[in-house]
SELUM-805168 format. One record per residue: x, y, z of N, C-alpha, C, O, CB in turn. Coordinates in steps of 0.05 Angstrom, whole numbers, plus 32768, in hexadecimal, padded with zeros to 4 digits. Glycine has a CB too. Example, Ala and Ser with C-alpha at 12.3 -4.5 7.8 and 13.67 -1.06 7.14 Angstrom:
2
81087F8E809C80F67FA6809C81087FBE809C811D7FBE80A980E27FA780B5;81017FD3808E81117FEB808F81028001809D810C801780A1811A7FF48072;
//
This chain:
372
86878B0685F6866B8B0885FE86668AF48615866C8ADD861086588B0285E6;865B8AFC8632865A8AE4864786448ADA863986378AE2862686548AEA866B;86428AC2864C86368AAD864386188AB1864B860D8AC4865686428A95864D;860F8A9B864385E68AA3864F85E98A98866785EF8A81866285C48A8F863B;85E78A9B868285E68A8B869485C28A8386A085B78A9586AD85F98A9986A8;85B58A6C869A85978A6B869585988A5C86B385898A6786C385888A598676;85A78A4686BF85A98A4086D985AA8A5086F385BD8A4E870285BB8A3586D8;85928A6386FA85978A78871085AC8A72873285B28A80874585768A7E8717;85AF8A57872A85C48A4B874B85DD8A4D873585ED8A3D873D85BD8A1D8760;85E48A58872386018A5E871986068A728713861D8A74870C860B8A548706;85F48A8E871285FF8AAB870E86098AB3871E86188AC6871B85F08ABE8709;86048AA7873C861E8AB78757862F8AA98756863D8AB0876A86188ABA877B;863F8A8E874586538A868740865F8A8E872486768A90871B864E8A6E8745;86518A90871F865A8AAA86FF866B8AC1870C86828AC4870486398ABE86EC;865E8AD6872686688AF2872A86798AE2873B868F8AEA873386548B0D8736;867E8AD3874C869C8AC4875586AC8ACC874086B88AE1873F869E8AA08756;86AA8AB9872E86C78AB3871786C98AC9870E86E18ACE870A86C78A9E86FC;86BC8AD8870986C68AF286F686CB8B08870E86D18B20870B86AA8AFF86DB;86C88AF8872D86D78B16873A86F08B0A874787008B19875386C28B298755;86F78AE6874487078AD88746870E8AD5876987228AD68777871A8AE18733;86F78AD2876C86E68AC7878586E78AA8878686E58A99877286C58AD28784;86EB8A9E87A486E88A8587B186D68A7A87AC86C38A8687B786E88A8587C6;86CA8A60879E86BA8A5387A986AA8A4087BA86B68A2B87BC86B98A5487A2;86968A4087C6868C8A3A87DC868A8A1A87D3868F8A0C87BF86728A4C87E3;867F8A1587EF867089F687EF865989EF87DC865489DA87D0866389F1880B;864A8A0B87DF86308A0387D586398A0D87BA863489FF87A786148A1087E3;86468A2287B7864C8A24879686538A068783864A89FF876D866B8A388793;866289FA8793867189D78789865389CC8788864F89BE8774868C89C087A6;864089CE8797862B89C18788861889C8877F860589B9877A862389B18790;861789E0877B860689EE8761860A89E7874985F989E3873886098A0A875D;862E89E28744863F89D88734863889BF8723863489B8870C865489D58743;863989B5873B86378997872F8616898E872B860E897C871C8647897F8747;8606899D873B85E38995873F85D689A0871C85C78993870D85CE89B08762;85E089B6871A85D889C486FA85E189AC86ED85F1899A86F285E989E486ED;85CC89B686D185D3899D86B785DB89B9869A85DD89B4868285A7897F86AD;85DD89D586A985E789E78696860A89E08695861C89E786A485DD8A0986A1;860D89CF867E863089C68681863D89DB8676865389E38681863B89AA866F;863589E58665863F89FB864C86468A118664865D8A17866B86238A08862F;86358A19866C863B8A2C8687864A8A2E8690865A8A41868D86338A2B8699;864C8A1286A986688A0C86B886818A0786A286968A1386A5866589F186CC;867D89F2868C869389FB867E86A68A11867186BE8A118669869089F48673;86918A26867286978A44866D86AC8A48867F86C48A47867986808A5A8672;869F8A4E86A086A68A5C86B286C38A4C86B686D88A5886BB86918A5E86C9;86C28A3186B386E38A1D86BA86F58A2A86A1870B8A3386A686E089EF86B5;86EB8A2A868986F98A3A867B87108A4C867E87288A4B868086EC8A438674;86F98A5E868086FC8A788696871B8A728695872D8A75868586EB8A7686BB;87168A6786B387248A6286C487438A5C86B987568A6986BF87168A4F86D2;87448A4486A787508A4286A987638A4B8691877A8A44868B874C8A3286B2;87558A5A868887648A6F866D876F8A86868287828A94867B87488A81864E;87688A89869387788AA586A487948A9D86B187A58AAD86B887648AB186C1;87948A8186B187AA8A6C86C687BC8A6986AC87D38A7386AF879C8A4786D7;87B78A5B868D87BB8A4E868487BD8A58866C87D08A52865D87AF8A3E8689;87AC8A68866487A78A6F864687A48A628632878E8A58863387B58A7A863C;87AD8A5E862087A88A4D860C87B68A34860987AF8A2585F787AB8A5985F7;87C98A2E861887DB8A15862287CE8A02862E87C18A05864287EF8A1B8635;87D289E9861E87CE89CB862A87EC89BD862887FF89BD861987B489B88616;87E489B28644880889A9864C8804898B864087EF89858635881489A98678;8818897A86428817895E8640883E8955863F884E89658635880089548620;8845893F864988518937864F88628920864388528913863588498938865D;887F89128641887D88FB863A888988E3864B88A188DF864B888688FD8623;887988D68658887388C8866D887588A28667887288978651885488D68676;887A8896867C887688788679887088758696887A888086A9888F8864866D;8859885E8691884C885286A58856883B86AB88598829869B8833885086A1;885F883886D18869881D86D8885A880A86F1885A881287098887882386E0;885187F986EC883C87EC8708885187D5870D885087C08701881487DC8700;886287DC871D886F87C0872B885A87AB8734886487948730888087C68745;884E87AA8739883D87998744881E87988740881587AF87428843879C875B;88068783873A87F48787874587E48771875F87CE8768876487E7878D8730;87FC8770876887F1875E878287F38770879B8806877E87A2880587408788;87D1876987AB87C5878187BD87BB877A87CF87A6876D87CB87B4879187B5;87C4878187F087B2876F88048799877C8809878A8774881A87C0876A8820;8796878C87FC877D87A287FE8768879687E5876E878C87D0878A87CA87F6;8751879A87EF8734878887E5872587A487D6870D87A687D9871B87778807;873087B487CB871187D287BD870887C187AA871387B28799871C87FA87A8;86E887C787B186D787C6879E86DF87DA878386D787CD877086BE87CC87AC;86E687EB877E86EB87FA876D86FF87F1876487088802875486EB88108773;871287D88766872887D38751873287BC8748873D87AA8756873B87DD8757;872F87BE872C873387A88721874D879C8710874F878E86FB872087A88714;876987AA8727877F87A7872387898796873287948781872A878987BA8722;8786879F874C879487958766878B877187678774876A8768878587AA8786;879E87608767879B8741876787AA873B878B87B98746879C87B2872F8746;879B8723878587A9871287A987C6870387A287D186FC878D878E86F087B9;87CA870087B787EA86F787B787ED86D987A487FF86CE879787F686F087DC;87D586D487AA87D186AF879887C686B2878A87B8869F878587C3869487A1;87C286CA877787B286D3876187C086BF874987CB86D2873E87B486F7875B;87C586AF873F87CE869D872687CC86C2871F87D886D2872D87B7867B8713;87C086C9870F87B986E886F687D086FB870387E186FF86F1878F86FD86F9;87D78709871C87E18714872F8804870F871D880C86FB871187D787048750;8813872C8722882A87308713883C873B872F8835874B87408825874686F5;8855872C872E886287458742887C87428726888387308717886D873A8771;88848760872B88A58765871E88BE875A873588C18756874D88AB878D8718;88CF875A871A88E28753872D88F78771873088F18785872388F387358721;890C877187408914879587398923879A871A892387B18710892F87A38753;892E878687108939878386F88921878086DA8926878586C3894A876986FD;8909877886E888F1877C86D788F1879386D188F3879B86BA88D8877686E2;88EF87A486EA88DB87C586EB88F787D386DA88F287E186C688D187D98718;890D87D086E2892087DB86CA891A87D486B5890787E286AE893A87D486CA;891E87C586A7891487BF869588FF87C5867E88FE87CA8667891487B4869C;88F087C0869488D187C9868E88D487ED868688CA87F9867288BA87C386B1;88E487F7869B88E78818869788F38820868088F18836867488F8882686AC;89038809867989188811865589048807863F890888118629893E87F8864C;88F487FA864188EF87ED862A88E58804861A88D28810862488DC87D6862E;88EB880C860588E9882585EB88E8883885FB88D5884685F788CF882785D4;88F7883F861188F88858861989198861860A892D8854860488F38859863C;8911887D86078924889485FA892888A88611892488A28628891688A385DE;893088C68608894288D18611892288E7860B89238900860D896488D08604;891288DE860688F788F6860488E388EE861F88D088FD862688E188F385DF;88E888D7862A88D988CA864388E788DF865C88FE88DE866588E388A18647;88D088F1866488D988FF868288D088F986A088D8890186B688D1891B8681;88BD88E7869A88B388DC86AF88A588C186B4889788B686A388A588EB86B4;88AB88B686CE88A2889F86D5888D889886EE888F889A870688B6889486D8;887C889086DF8861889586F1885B887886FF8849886A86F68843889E86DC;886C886F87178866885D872088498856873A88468865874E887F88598724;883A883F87358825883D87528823881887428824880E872C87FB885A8755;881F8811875F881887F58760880587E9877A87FB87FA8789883387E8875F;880287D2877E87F587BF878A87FE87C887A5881087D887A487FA87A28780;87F487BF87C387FD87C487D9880487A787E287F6879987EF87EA87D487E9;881F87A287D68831878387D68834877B87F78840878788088856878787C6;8826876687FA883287588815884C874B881688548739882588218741881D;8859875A88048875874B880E888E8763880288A48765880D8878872587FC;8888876C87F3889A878587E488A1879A87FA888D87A887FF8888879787CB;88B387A0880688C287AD881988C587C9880D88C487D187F588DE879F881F;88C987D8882788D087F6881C88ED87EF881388F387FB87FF88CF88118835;890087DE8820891887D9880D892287D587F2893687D887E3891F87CC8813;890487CB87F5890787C087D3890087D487C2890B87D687AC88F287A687C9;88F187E387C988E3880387B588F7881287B388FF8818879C88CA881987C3;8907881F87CD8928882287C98931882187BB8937883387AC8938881887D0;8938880087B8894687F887AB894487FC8784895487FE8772894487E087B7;892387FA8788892087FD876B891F88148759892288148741890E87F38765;891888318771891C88498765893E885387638948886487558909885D8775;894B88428775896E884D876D8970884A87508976885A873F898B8839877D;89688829874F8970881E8730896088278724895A88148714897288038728;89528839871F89438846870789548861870D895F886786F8891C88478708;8957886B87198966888487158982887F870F898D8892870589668895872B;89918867871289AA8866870A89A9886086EA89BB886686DA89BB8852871C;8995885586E48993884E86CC898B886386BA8998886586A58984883986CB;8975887586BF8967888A86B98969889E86C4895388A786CB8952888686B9;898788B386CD898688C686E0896C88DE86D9895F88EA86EB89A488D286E1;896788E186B9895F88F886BA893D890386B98933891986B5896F890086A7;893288EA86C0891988D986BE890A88EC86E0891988F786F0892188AB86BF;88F788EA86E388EB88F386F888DE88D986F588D988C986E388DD890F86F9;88D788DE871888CC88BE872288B888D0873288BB88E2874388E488A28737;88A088C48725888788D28738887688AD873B886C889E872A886C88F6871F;887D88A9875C888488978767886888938779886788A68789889F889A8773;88548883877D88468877879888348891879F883B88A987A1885F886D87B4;8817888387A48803889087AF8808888C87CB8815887C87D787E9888887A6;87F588A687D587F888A687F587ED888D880187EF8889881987E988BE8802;87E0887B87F187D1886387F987F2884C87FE87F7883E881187B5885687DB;8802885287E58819883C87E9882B884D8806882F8841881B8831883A87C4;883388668803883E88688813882E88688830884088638840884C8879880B;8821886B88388818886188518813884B8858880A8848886F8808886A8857;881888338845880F880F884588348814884B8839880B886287FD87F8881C;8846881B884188598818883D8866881C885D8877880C8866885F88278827;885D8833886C88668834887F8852882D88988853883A88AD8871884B887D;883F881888948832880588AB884787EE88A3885987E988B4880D87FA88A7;884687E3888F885C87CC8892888087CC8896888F87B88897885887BF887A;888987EF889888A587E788A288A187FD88BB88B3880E88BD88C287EC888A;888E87FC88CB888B880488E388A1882088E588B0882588F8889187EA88F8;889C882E88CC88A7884C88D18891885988CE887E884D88C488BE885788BE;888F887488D48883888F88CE8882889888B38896889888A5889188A488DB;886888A088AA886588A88884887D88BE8884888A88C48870883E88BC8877;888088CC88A088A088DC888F88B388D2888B88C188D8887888AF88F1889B;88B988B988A388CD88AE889788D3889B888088E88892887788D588A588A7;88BF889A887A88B88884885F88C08895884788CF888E883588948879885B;88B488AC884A88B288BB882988CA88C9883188D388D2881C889488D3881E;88DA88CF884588F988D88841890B88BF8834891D88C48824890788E28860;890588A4883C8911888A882F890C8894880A891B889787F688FC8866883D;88F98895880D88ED889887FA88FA88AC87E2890188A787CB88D7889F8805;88F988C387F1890388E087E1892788D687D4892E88D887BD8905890387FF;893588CC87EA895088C287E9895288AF87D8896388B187C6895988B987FF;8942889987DC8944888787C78943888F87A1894F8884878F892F887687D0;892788AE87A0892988B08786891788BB8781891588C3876A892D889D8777;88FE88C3879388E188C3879488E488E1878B88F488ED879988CE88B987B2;88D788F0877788DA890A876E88BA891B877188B18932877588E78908874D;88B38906876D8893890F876E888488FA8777888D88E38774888689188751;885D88FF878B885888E88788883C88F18771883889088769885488D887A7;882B88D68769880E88D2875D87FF88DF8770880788E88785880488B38758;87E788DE876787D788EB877387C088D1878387B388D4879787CC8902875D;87C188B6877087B588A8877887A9889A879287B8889987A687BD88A08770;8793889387948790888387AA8778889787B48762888B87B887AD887E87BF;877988AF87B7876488B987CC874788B587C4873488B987D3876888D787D1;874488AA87A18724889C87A5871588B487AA871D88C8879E871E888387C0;86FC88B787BF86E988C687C586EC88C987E686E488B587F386CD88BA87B8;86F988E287F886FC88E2880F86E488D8882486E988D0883B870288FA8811;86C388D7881586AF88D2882386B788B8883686BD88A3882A869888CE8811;86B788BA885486B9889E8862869F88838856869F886A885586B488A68886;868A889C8850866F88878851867188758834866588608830864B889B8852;868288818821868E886F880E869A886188068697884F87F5869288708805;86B4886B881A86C98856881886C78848882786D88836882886E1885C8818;86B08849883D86B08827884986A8880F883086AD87F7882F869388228866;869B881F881F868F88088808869F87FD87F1869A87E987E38678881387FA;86B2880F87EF86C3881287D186E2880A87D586F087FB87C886C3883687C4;86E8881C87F48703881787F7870C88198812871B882A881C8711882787E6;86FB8801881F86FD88028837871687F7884A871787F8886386E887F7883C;872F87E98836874787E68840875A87FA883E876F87FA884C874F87D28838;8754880D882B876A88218829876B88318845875E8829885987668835880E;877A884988458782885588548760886D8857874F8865884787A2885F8849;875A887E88628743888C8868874C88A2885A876388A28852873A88908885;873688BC8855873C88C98841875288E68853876088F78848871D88D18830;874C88DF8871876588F5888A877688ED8883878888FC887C876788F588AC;877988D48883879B88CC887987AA88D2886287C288D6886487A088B18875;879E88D4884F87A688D5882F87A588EE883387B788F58824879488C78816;879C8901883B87A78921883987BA892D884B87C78941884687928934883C;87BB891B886587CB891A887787EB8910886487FA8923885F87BD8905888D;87EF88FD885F880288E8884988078905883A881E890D883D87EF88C78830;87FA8913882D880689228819880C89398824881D8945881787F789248802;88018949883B880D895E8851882989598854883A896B88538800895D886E;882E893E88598846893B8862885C893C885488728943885D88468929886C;88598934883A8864892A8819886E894E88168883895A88148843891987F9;885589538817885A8979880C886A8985881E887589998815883D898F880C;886E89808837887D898C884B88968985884988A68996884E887589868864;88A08964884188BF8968883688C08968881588CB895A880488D4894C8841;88AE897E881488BA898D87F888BD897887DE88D0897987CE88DA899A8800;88A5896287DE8898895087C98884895C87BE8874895B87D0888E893987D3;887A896587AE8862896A87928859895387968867893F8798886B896E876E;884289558798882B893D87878816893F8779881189578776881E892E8795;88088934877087F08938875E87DA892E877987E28925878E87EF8922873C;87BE8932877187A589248778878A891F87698784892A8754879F892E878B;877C89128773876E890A8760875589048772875588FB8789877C88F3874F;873D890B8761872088FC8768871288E5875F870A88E98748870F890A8764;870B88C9876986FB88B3875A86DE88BB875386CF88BE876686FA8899876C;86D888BE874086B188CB873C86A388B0872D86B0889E872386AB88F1871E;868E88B1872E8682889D871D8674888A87288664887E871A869388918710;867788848747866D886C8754865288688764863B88618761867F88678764;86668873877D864E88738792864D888D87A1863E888F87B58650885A87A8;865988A0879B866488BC87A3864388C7879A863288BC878C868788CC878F;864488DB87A5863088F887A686348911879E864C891187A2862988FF87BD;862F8926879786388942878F8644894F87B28658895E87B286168956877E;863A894B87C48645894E87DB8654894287DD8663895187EB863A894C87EC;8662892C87D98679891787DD868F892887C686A5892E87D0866D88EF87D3;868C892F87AE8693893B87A086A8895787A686BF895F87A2867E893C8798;8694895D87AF8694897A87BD86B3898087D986C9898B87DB866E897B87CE;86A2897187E686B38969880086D5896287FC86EA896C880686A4894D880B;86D0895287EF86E9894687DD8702895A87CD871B895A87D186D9893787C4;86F0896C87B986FB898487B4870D899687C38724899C87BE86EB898F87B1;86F7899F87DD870189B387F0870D89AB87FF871A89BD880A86F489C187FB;870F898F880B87298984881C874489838806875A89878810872289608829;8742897F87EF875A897F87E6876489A087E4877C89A587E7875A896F87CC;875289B387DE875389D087D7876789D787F4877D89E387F5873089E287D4;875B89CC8808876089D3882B878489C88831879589D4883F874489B88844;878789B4882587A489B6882187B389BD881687CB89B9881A87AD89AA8820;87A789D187FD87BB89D487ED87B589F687F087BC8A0887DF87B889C187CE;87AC89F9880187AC8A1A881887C38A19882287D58A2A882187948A1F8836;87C489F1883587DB89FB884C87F689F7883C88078A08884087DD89E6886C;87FC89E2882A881989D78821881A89E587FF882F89F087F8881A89AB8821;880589E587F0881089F787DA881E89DC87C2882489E187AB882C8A1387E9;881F89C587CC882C89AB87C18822899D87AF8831899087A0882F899987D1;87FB899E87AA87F9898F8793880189A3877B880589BC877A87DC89828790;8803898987648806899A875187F28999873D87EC89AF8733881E89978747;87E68983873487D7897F872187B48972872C87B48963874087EA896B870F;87A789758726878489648731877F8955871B8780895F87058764897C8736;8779893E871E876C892C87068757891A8709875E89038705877E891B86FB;8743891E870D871E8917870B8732890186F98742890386E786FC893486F9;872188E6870F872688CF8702870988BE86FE870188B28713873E88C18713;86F888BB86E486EC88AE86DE86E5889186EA86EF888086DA86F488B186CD;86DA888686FB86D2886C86FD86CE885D86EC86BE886286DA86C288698707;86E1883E86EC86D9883186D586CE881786DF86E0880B86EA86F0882D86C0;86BB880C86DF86AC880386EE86AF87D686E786AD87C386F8868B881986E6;86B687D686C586BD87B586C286D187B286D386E387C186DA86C787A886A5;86C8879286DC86D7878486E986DF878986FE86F4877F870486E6877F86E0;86D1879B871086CB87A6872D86B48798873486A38791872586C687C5872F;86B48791875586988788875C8680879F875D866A879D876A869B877B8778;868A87B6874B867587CF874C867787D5872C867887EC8723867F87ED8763;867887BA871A867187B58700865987BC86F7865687C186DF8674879F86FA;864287BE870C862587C28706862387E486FF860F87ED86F5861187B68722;863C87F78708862F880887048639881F86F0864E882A86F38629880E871B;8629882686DC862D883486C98647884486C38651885686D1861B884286CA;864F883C86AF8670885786A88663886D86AB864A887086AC8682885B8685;867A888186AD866F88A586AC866F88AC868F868288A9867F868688C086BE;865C88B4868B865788CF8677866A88D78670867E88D3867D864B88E6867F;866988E68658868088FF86428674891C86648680892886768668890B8608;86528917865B8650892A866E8655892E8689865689458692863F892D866D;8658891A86968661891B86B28681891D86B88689892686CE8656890286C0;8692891686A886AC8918869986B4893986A286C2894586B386A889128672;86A2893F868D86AB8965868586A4896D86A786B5897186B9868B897E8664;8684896C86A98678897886CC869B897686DA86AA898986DD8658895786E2;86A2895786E486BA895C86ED86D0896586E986DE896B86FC86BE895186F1;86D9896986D586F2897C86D486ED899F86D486FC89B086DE8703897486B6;86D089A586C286CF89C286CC86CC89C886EB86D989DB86F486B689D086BF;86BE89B986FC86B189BB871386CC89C3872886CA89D58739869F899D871A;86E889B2872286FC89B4872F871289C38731872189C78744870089A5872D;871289CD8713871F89E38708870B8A01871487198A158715871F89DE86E4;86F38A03871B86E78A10872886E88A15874A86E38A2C875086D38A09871F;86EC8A07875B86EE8A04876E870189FB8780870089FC879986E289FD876E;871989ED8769873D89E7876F87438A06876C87578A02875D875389CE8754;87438A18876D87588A348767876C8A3B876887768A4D875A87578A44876F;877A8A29877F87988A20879387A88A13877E87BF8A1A877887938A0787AF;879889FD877387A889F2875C87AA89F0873F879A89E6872F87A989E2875F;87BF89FA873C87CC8A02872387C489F0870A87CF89F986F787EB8A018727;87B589DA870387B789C286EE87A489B486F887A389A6870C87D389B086EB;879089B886E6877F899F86DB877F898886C5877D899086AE876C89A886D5;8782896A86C88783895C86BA8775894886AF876C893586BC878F895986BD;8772894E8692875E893A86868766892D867B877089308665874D893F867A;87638910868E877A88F78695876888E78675875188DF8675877688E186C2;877B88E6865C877088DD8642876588B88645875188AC863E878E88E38628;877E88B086548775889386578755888C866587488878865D878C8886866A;874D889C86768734889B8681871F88A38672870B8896866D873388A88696;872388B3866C871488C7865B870588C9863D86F088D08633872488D8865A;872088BB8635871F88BA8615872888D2860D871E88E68615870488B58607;873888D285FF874988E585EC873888F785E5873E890E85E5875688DB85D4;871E88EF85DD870A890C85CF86FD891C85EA86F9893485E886E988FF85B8;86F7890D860386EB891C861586FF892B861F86FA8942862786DE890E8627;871D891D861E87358931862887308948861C872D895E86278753892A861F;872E894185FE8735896085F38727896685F5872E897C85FD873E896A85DD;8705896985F686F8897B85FE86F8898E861486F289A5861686E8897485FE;870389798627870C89808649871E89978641871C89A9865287218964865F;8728899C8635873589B38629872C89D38636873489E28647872F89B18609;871589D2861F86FF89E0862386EE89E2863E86DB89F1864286F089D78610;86F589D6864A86E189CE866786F189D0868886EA89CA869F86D689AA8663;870D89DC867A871889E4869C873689D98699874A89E6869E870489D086BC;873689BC8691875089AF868F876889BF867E876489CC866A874A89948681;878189BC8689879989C7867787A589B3866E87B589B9865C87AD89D88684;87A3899D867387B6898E867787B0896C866587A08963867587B8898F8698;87B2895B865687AD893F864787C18929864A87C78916863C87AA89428629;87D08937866F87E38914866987F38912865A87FD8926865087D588FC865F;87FA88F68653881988F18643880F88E2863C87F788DD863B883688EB864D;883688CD862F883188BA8616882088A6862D880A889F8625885488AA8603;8826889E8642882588888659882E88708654883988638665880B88838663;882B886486368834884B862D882F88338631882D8824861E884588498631;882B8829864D881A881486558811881886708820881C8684882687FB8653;87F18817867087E2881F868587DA880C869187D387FB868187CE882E8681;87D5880186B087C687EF86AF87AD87ED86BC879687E786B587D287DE86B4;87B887F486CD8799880186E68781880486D9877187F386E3879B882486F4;8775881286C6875D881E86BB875C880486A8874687F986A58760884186AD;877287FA869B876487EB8683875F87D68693874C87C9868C877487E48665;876F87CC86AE875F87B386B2873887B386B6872687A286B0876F87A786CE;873787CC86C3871A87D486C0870287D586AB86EA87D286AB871C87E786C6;871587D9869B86FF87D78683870A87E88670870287E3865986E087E08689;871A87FC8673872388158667872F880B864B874387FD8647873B8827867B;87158819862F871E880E861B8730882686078732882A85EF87058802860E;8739882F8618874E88478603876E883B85FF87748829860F8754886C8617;877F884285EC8791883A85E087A2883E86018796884C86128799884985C2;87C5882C860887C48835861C87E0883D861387F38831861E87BB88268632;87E6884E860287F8885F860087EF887885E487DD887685D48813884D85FD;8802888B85E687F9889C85CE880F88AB85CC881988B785E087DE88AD85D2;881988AD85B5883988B585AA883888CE85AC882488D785A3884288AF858D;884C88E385B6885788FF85B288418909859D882C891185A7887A890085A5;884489088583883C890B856C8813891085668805891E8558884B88F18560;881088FC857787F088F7858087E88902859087D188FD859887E888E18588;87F78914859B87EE891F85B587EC893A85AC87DA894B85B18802891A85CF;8801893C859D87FF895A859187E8895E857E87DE8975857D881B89638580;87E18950857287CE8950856687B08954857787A18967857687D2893B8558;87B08940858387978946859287968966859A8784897585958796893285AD;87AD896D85A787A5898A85BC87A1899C85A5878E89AA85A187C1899985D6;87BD8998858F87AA89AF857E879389AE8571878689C3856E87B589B98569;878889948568876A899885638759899685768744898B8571876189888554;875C899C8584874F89AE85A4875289CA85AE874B89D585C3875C89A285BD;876189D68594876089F08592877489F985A587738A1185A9874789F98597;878489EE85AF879389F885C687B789F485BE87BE89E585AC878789E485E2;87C98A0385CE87DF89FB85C587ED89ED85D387EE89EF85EB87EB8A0A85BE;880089D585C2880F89C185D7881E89C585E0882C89D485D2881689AF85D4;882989BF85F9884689C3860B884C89B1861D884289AC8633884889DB861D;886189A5860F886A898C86228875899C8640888089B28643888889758610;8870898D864F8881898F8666888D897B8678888F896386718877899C8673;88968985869288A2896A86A4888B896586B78873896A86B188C2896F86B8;8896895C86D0887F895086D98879897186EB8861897586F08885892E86ED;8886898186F08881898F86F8887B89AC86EA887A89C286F5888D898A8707;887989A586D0886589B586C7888B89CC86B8888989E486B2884689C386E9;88A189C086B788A989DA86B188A689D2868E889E89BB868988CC89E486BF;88AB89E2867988AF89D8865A88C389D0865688D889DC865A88AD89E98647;88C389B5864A88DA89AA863B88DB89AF861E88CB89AD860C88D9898E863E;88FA89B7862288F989C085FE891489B185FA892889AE860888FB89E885F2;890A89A885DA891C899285CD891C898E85A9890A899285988911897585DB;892C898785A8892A898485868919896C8580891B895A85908949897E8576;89098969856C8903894E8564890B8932855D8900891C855B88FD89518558;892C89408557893B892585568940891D8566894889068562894E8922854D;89408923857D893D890D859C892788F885A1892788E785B38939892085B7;891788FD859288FE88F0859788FE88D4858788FD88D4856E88E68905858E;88FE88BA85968902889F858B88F08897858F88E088A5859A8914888E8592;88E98872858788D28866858D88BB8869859C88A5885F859688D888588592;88C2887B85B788A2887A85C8888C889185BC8873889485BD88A6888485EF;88A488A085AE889788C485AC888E88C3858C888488D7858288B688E385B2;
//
């Protein structure tokens, strides 16, 4: 039975989806301007039961931050420390090994590395540290550095972002994060993240990534100082590359967490503004295959609702996060094989691990040790 659609700026985005039609600019903010959620959650549905069906993916993953020392000043983060930070951590390369074994098993498929933009950490040294995680861990995927690291990476060894992310690819780099691109608006990121790279660059950075045949993820910052137009914009520049290269793989609406930022004053997001973004993107991403409702941001219950609301996808074990919790982020920062399955099926949906690139991993349970 369709749904009631009572919002009259969403019934010509209704006959879109059901004739599986493009949507516009102004559709993205009809989208987001309506307070009919049930609606748009329908229509992301939709969507993504025709892509997806009844499958929610999830992964089993460990999180690694070599570093959080950052010569870059965002207001929006309450990770990044100064070089004389006393609090401020650098690894050593025998750390980050380390760090990569600790209760890892033979059920760990991926390694989700991003860190600080180090005034002193060399592209030699990143080299250096993805060989030794792959010699140690051949069978591990390394989904390695936002377009923000790799373009810091190649101002300070005075090469070209191609030649950086071919160092890169050689050294071990299998995939990159999606991190860093924040909100493309210039008129924002002069306020939020006015040392990073601009939002031409970071899609530029990942044109290039996709062209020697690198996957990456991407991602939107919501919650701050952004607009439904900023929103919007944001969307369809990422939609616009992934016309020309076909390379991302996954989208993940990233929640603003606002403690211990100098933009502490301003309110967390909503359960409801939560859902708005992941249906909204799953509506107007069409190009890409995976929406994710990133649990650590989110909370495990809004994940799984996100279910219902466009998302396929709830993340992994991650194990230790740090980024979000230094912010304020009060969710557990790992969640076992076992817990995960649970969640998706009481979310009505069915679980399927996969790799980072989305193929299914199938395995007996007796492989599964301490992390899982």
């Amino acid at each position: 039975m369709p749904v009631v659609i009572e919002d009259s700026r969403l019934k010509p985005i209704y006959d879109k989806v059901f004739a599986g039609e493009r949507l516009t600019f102004d559709d993205g903010l009809a989208l987001y301007r309506t307070s009919d959620l049930l609606a748009v959650g329908y229509l992301a549905n939709l969507v993504r039961e025709r892509l997806h069906g009844n499958v929610t993916f999830f992964n089993v993953n460990r999180h690694i931050n070599p570093t959080d020392v950052c010569v870059a000043s965002c207001r929006l983060c309450a990770f990044g420390k100064k070089a004389k930070d006393p609090r401020g951590y650098t690894m050593s390369l025998e750390q980050v090994w380390e760090t990569a074994g600790q209760g890892w098993s033979e059920a760990v498929t991926e390694f989700h590395i991003v860190g600080g933009l180090h005034p002193e950490l060399t592209l030699d040294w990143y080299c250096e540290m993805l060989r030794g995680l792959k010699e140690r861990f051949p069978q591990v995927h390394l989904k390695a550095f936002t377009m923000v690291e790799v373009a810091y990476l190649a101002r300070r060894a005075r090469m070209s972002t191609e030649q950086v992310l071919w160092r890169l690819r050689d050294a071990g780099v299998d995939s990159l994060p999606g991190g860093g691109a924040e909100i493309f608006s210039e008129r924002v990121r002069r306020i939020i993240c006015d040392h990073k790279i601009d939002g031409d660059e970071w899609l530029e950075t990942a044109r290039i990534a996709h062209r020697l045949g690198l996957k990456s993820n991407c991602t939107m910052l919501y919650g701050h100082l952004e607009n439904d137009e900023d929103r919007v914009d944001h969307l369809l520049r990422l939609r616009q590359v992934q016309d020309d290269t076909g390379g991302f793989v996954t989208f993940i609406p990233l929640a603003f967490h606002p403690d211990n930022t100098p933009l502490q004053h301003i309110a967390r997001t909503t359960g409801f503004a939560d859902l708005k973004n992941i249906a909204a993107a799953r509506l107007l991403l069409d190009n890409i295959p995976h929406i994710k409702a990133y649990w650590i941001m989110m909370t495990p219950r809004i994940a799984q609702i996100a279910q219902r609301f466009g998302a396929d996808d709830i993340d992994g074990t991650v194990v230790e996060e740090k980024i979000y919790h230094d912010a304020g982020a009060t969710t557990s920062q790992s969640l076992r094989r076992q817990e995960l399955l649970r969640l998706i099926q009481r979310a009505g949906r069915e679980p399927v691990e996969r790799d980072t690139l989305y193929r299914p991993v199938q395995r007996s349970e007796a492989t599964f040790t301490v992390l899982v």
